[in-house]
N, CA and C atoms as an extended XYZ file, in Angstrom:
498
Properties=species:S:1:pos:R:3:atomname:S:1:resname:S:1:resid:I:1 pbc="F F F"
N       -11.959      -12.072       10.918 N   UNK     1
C       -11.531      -11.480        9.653 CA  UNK     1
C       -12.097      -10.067        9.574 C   UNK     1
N       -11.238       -9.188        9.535 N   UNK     2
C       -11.652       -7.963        9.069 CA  UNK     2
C       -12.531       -7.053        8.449 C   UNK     2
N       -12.834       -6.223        7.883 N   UNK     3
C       -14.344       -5.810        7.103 CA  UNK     3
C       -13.160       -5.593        5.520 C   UNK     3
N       -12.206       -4.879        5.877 N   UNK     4
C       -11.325       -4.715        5.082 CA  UNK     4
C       -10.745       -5.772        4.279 C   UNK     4
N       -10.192       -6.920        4.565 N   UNK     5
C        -9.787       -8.304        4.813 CA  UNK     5
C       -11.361       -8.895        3.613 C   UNK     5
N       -11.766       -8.664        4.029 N   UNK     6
C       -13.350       -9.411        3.430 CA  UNK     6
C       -13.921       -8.691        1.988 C   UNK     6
N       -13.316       -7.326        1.828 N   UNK     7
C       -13.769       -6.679        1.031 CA  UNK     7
C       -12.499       -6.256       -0.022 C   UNK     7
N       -11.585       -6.313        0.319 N   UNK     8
C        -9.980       -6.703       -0.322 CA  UNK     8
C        -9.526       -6.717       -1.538 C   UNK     8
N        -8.673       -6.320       -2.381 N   UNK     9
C        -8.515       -6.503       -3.348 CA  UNK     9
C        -7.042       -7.017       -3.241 C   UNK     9
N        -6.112       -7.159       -4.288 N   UNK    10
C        -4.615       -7.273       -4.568 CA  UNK    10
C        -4.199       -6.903       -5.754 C   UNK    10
N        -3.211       -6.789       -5.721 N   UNK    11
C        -1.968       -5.891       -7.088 CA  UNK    11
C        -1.322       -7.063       -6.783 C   UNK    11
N        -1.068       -8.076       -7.823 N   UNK    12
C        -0.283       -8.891       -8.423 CA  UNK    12
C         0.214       -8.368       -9.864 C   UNK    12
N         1.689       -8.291       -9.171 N   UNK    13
C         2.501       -7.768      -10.378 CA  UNK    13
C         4.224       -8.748      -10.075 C   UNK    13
N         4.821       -8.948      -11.285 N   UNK    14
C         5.981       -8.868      -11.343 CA  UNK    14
C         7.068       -8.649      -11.528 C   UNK    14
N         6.918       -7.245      -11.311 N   UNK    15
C         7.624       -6.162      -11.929 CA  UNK    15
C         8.032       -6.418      -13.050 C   UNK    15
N         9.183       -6.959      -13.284 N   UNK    16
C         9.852       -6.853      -14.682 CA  UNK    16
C        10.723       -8.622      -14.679 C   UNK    16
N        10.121       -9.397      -15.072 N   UNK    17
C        10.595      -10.901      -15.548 CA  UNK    17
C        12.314      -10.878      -15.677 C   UNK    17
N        12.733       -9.990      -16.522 N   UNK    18
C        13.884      -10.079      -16.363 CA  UNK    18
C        15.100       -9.962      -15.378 C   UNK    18
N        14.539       -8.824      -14.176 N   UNK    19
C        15.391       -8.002      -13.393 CA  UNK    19
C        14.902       -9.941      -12.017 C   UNK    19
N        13.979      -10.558      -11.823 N   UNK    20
C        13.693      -11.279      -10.978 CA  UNK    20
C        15.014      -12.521      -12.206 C   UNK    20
N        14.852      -12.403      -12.907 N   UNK    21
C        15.956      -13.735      -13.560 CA  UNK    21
C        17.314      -13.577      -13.422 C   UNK    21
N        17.687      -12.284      -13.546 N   UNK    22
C        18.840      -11.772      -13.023 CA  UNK    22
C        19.484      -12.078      -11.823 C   UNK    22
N        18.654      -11.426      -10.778 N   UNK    23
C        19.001      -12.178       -9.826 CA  UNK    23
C        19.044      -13.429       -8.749 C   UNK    23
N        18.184      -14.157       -9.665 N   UNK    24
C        18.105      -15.671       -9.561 CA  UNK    24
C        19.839      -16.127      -10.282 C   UNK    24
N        19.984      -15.900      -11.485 N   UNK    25
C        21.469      -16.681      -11.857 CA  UNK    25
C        22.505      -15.867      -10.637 C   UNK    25
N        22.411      -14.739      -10.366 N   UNK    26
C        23.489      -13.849       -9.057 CA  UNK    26
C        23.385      -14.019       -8.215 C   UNK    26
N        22.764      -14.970       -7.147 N   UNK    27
C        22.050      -15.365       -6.411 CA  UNK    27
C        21.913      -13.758       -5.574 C   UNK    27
N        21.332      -13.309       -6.092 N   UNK    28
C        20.912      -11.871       -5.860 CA  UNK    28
C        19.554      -12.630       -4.394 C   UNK    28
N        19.190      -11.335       -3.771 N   UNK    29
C        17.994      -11.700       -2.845 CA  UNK    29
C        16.491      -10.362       -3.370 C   UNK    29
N        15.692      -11.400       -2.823 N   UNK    30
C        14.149      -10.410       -3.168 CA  UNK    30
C        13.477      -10.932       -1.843 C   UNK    30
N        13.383       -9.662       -1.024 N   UNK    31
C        12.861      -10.398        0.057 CA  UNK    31
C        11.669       -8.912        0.543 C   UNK    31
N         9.933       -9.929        0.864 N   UNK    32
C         9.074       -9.200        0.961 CA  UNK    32
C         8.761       -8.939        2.590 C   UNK    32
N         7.860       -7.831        2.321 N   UNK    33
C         7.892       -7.390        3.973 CA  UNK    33
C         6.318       -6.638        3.989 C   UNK    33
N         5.766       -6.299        4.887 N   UNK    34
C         4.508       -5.509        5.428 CA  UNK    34
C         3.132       -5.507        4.523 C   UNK    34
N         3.180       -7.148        4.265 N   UNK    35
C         2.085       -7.775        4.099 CA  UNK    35
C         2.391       -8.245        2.080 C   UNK    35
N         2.812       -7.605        1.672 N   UNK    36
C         3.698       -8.155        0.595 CA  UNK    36
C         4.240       -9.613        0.566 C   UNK    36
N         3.772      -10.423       -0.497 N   UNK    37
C         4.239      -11.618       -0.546 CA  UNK    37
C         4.647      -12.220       -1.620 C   UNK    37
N         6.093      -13.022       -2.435 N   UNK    38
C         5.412      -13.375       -3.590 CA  UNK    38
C         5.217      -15.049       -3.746 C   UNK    38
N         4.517      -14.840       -4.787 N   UNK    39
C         3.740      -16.583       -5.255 CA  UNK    39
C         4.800      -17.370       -5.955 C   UNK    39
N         4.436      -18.780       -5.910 N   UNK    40
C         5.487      -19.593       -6.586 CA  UNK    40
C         5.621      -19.431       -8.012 C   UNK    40
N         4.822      -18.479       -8.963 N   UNK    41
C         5.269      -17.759      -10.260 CA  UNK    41
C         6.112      -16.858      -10.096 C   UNK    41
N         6.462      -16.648       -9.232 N   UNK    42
C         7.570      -15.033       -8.995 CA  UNK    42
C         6.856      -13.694       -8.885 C   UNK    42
N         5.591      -13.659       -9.376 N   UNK    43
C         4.357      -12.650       -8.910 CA  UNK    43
C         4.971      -11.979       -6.959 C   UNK    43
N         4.121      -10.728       -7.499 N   UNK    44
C         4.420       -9.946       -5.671 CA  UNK    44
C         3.553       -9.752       -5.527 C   UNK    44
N         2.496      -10.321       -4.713 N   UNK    45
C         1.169       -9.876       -4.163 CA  UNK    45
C         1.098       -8.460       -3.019 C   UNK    45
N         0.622       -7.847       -3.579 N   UNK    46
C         0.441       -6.742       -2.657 CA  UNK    46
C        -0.870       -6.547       -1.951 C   UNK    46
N        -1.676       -6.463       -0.591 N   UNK    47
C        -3.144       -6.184       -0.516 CA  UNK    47
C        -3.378       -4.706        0.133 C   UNK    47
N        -4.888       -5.042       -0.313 N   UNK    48
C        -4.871       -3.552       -0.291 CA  UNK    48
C        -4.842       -2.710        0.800 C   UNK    48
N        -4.725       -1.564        1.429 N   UNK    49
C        -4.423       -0.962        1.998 CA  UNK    49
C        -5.423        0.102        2.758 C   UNK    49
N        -6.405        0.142        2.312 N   UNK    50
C        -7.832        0.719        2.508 CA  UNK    50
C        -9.302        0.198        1.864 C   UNK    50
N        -9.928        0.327        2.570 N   UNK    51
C       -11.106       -0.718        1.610 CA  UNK    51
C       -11.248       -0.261        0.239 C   UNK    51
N       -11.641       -1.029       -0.795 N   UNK    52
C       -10.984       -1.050       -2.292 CA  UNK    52
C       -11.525       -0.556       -3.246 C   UNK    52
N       -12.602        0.251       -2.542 N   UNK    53
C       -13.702        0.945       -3.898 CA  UNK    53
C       -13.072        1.749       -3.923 C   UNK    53
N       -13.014        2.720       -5.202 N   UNK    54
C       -12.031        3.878       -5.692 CA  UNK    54
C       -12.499        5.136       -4.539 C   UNK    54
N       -11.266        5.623       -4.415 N   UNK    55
C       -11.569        6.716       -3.288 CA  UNK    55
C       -11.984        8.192       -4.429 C   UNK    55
N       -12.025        8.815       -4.123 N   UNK    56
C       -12.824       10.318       -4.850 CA  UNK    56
C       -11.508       10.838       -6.025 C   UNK    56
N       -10.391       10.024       -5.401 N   UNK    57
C        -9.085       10.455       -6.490 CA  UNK    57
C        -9.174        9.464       -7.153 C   UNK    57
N        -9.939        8.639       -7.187 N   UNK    58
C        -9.396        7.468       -8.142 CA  UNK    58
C        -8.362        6.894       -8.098 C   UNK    58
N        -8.166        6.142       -6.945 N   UNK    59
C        -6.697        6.041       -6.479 CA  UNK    59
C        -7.052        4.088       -5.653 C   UNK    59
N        -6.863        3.487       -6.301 N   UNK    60
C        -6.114        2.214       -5.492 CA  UNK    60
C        -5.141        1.865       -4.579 C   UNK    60
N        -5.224        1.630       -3.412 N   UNK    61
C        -3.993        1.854       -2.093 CA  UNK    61
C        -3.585        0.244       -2.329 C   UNK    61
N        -2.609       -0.297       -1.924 N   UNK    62
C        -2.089       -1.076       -1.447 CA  UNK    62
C        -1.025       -1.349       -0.903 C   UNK    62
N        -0.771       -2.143        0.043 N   UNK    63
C         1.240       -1.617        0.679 CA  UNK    63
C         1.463       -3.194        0.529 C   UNK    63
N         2.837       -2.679        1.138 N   UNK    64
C         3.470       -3.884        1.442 CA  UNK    64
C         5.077       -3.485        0.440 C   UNK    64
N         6.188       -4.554        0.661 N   UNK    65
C         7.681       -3.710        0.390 CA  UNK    65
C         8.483       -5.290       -0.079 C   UNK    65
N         9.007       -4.428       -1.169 N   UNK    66
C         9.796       -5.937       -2.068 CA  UNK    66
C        10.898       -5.104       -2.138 C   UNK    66
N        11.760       -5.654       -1.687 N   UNK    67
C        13.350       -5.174       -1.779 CA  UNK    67
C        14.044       -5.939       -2.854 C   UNK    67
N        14.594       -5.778       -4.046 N   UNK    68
C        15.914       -6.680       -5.037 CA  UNK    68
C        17.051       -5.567       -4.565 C   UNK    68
N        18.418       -7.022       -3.799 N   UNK    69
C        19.536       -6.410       -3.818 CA  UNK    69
C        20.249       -7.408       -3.892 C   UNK    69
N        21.576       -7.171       -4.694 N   UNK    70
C        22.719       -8.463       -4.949 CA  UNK    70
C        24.084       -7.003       -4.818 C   UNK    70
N        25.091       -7.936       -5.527 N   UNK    71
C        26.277       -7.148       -5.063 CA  UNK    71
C        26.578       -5.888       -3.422 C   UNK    71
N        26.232       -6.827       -2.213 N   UNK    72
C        26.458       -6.229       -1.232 CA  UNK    72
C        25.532       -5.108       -1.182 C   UNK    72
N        24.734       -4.875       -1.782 N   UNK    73
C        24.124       -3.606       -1.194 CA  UNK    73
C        23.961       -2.369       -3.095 C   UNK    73
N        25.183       -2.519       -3.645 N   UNK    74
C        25.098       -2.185       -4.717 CA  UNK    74
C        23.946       -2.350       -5.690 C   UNK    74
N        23.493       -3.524       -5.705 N   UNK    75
C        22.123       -3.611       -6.757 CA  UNK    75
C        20.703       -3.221       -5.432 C   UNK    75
N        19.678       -2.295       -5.207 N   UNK    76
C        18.666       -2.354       -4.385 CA  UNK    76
C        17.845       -1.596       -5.045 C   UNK    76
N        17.221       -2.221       -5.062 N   UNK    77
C        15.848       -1.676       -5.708 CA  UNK    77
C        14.636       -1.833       -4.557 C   UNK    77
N        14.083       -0.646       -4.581 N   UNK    78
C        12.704       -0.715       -3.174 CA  UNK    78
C        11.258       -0.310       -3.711 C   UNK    78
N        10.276       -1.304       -3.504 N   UNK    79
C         9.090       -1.029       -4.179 CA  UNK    79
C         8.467       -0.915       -2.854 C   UNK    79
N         7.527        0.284       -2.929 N   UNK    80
C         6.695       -0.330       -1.282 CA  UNK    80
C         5.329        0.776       -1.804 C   UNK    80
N         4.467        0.281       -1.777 N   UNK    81
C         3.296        0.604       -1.092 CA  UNK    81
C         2.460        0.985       -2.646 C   UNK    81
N         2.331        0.528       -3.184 N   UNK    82
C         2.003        0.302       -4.677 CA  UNK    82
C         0.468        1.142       -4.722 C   UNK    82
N         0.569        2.225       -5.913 N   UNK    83
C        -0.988        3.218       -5.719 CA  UNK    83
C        -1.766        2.882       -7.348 C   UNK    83
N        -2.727        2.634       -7.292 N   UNK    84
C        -3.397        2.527       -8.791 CA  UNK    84
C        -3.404        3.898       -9.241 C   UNK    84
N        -3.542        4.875       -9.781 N   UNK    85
C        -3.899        5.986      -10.158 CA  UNK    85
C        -4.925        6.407      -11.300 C   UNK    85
N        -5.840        6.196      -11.404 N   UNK    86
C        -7.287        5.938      -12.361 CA  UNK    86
C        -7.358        7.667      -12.935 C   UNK    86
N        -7.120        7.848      -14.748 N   UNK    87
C        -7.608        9.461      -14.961 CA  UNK    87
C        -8.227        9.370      -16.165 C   UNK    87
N        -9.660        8.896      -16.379 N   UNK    88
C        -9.936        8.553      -17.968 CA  UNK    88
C        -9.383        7.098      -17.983 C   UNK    88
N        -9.165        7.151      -19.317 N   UNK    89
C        -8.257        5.903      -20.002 CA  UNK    89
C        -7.018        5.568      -20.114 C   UNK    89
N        -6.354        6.536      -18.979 N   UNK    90
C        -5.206        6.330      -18.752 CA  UNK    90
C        -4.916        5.824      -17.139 C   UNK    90
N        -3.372        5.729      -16.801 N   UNK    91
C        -3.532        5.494      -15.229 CA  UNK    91
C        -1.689        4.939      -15.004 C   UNK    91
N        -1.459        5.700      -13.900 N   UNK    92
C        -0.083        5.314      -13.515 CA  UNK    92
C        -0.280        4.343      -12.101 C   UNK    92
N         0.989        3.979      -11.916 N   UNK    93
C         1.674        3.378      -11.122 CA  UNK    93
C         2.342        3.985      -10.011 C   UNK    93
N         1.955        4.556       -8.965 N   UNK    94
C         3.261        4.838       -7.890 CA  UNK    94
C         3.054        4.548       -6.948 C   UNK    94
N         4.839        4.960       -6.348 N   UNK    95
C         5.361        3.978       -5.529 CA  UNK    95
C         5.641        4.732       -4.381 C   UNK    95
N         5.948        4.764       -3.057 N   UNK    96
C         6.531        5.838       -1.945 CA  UNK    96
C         8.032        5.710       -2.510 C   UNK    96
N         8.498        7.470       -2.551 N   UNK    97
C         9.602        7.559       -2.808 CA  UNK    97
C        11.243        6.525       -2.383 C   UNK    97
N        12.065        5.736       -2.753 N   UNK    98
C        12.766        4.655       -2.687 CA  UNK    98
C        13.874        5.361       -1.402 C   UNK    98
N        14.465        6.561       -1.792 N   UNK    99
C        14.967        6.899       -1.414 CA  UNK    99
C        15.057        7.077        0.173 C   UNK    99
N        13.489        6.812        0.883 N   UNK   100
C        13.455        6.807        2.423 CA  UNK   100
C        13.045        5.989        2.713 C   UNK   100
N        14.013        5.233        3.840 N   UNK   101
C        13.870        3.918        4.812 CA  UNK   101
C        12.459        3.890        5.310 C   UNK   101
N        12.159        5.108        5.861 N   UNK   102
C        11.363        5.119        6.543 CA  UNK   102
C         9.858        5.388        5.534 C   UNK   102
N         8.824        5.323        6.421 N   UNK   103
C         7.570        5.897        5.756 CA  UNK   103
C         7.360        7.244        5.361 C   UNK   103
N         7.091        7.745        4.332 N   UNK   104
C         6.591        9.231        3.711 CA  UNK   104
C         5.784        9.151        2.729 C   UNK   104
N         5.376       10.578        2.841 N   UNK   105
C         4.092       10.305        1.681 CA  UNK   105
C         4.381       10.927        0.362 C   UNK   105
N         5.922       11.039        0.320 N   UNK   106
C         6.288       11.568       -0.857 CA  UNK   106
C         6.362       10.106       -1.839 C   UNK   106
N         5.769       10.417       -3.074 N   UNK   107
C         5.809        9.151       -3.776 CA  UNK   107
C         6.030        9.477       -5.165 C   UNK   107
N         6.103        8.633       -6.367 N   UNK   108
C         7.045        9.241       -7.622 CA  UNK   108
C         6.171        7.790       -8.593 C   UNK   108
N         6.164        8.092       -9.693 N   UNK   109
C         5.333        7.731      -10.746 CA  UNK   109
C         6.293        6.500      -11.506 C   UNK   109
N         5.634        5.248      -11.523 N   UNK   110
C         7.361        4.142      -12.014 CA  UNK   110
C         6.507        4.124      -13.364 C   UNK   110
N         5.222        3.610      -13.258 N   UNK   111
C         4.618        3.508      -14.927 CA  UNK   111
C         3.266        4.125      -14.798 C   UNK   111
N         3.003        3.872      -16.614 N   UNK   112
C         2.021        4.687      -17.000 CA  UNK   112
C         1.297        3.480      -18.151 C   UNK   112
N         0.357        3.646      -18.263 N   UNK   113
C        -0.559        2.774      -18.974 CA  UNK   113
C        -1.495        3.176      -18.940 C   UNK   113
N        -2.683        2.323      -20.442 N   UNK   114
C        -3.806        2.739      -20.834 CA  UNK   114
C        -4.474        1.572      -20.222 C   UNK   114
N        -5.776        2.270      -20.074 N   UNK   115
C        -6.530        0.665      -19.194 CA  UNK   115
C        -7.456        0.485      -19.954 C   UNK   115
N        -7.567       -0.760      -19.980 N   UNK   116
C        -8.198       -1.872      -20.753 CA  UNK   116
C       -10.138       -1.183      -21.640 C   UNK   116
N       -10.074       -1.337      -22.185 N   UNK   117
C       -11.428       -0.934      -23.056 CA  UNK   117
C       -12.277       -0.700      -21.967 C   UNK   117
N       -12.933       -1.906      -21.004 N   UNK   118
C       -13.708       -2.075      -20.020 CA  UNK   118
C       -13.440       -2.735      -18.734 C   UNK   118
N       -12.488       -2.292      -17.871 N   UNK   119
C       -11.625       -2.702      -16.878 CA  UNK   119
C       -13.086       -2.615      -15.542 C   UNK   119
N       -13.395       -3.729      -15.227 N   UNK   120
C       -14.099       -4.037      -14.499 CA  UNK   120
C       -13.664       -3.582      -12.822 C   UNK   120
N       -13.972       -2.085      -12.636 N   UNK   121
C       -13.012       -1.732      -11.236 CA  UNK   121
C       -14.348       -1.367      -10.581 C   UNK   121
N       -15.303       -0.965      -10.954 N   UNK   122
C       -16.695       -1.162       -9.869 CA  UNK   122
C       -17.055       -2.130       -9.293 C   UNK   122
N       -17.436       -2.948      -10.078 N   UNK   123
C       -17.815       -4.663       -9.607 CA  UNK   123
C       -16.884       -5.113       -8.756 C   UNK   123
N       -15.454       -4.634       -8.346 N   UNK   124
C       -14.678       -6.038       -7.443 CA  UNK   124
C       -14.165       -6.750       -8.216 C   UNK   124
N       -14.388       -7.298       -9.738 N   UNK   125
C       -13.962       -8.700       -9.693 CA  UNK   125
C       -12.469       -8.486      -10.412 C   UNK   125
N       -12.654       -7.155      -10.910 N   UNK   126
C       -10.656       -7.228      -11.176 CA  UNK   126
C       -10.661       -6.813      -12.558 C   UNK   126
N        -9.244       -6.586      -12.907 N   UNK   127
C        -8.693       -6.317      -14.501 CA  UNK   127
C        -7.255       -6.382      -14.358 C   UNK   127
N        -7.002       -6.738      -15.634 N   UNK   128
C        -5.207       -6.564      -15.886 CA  UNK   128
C        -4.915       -5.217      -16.818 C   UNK   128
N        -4.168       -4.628      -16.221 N   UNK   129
C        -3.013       -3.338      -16.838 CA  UNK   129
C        -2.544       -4.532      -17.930 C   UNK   129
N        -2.285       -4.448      -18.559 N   UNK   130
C        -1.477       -5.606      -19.802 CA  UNK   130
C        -0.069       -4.948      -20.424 C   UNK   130
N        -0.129       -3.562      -20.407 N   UNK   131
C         1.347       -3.262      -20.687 CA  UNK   131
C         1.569       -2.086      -19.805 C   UNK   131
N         1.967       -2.271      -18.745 N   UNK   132
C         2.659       -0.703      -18.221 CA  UNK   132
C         3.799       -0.516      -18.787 C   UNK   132
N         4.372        0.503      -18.837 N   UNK   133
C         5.523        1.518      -19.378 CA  UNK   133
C         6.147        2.018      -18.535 C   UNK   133
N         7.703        1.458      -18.571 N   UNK   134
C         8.930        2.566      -17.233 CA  UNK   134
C         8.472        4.226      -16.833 C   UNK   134
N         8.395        4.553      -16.723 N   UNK   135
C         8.397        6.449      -16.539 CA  UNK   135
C        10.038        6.442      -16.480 C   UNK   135
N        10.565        7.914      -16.361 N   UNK   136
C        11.969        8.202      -15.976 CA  UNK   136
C        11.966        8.159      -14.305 C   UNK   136
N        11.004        8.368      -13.928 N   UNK   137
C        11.399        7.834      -12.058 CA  UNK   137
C        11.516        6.094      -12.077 C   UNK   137
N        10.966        5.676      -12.423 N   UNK   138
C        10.909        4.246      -12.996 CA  UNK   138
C        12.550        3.841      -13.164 C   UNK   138
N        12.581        4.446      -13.931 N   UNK   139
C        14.212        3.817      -14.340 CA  UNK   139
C        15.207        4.056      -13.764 C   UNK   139
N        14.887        5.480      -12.560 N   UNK   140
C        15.747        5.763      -11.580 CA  UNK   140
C        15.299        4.628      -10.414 C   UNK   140
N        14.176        4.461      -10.571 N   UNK   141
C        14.081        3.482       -8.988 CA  UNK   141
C        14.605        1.691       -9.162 C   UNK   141
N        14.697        1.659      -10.681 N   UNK   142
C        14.800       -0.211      -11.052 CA  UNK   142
C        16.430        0.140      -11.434 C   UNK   142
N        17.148        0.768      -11.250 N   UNK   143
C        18.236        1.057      -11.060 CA  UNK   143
C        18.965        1.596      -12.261 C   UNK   143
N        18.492        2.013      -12.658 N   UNK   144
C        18.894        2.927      -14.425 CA  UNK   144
C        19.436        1.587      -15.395 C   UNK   144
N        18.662        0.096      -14.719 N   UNK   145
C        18.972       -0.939      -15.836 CA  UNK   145
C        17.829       -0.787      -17.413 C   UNK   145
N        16.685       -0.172      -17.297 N   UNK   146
C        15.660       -0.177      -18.410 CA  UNK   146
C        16.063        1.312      -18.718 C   UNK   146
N        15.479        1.682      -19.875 N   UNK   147
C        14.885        2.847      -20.421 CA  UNK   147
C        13.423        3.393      -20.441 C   UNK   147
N        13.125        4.382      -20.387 N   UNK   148
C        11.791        4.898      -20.345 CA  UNK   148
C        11.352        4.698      -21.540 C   UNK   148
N         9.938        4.178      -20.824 N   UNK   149
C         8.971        3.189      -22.073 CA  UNK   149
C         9.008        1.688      -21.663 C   UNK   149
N         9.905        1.376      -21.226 N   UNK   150
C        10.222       -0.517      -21.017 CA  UNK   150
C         8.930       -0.801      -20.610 C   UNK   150
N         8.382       -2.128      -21.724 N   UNK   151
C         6.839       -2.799      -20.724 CA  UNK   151
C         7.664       -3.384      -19.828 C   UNK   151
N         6.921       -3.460      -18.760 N   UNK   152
C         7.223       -3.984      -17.634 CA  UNK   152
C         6.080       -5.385      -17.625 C   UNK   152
N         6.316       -6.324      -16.293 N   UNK   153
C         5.371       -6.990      -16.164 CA  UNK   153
C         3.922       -6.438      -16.291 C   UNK   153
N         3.048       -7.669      -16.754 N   UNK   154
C         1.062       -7.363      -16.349 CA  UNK   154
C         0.959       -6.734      -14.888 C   UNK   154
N        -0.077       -6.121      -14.768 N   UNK   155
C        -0.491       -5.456      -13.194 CA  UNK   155
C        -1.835       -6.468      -13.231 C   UNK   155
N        -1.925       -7.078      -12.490 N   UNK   156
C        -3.141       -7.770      -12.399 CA  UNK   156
C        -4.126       -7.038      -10.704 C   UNK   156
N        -5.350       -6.630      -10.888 N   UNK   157
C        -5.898       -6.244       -9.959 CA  UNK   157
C        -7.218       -7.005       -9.700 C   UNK   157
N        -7.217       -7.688       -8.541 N   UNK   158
C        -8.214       -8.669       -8.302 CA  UNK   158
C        -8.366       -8.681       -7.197 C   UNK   158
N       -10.037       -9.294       -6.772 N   UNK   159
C       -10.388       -9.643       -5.699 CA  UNK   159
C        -9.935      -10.512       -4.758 C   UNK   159
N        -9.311       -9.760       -3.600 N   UNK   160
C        -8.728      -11.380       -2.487 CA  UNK   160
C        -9.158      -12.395       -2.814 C   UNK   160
N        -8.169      -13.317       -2.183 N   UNK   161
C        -8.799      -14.895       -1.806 CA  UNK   161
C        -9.941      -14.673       -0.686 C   UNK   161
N        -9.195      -14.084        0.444 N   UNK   162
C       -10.448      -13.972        1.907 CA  UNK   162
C       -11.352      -13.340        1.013 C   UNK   162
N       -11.104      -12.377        0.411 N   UNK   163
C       -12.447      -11.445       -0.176 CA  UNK   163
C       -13.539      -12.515       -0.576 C   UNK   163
N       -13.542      -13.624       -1.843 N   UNK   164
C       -13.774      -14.647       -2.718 CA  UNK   164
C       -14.354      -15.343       -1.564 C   UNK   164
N       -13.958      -15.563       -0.300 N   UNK   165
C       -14.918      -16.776       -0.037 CA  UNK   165
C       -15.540      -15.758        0.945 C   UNK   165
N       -17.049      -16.887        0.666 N   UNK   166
C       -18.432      -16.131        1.369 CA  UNK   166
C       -18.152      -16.168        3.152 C   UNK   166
C-alpha cells in the first residue's frame, strides 16, 4: 500500500440527485473511470490525487472521471479530476475543462460554497460542503439543464477507508 494510499482522503459527492434519477428512468449510462467509483447510494467517490494536506494554494487534488450520457451521445456530461479550492470561508469546486478528451490543465469553476463554521481539514478526519451552488461554467458543463445558484449535491471530504485502517 502506498504512502499516498495510507494517507488519502476522498470527495464523495453526488453531483446533483436529480440529473442521476433522470437517467436512471432513460436508461441513460454513468460510467466511472481513473480511479473514480460510485457507491450503492449513487455517491462518486473520487481519491485523492496527491497526498492530502492542503498544498500552499489551498487546493485539494483528486481525479478520477464520471461520464452521464443518454440520447446517443446528445446528453454528456464529463466530470474528471475534482479540485477543493480553500480561500477564507469560502471555496469552489473545479473541474478539468469538459470540453477535452484528453488531459489539460485548463480547468473551470462548477460550484462555489461557504465552508462549514469549523471544517476539520487539518486533522484528516473530514467535513461536508452542505450546499454547493452551480457557477455559470457549472451549468454549461451539467448541460444548461440547472441555473446558476442550483444546490447541488453535499461534497463530503473524508479520510480513506485504506487511510482509516492502522
Amino acid at each position: 500500500m502506498s504512502a499516498e494510499r495510507r494517507t488519502g482522503h476522498e470527495l464523495c459527492w453526488g453531483v446533483k440527485a436529480s440529473l442521476r434519477d433522470y437517467l436512471s428512468a432513460i436508461d441513460g449510462e454513468i460510467v466511472c473511470g481513473d480511479g473514480a467509483d460510485q457507491t450503492p447510494a449513487g455517491e462518486f467517490m473520487f481519491p485523492t490525487a496527491h497526498p492530502t494536506h492542503l498544498d500552499s494554494s489551498r487546493c485539494l487534488r483528486f481525479r478520477g472521471t464520471v461520464v452521464f450520457s443518454a440520447y446517443h451521445g446528445m446528453l454528456l456530461v464529463r466530470l474528471r479530476d475534482p479540485w477543493v479550492m480553500l480561500a477564507g470561508a469560502v471555496g469552489s469546486l473545479t473541474m478539468m475543462h469538459p470540453d477535452f478528451a484528453d488531459r489539460t490543465s485548463e480547468r473551470i469553476e462548477i460550484a462555489t460554497f461557504s465552508l462549514p463554521e469549523h471544517p476539520d481539514v487539518a486533522s484528516g478526519r473530514g467535513w461536508t460542503i452542505a450546499v454547493p451552488r452551480l457557477t455559470y461554467d457549472g451549468t454549461r458543463a451539467l448541460g444548461d439543464v440547472y441555473g446558476i445558484g442550483t444546490e447541488l449535491d453535499p461534497i463530503h471530504i473524508r479520510q480513506s477507508a485504506a487511510a482509516a485502517q492502522p
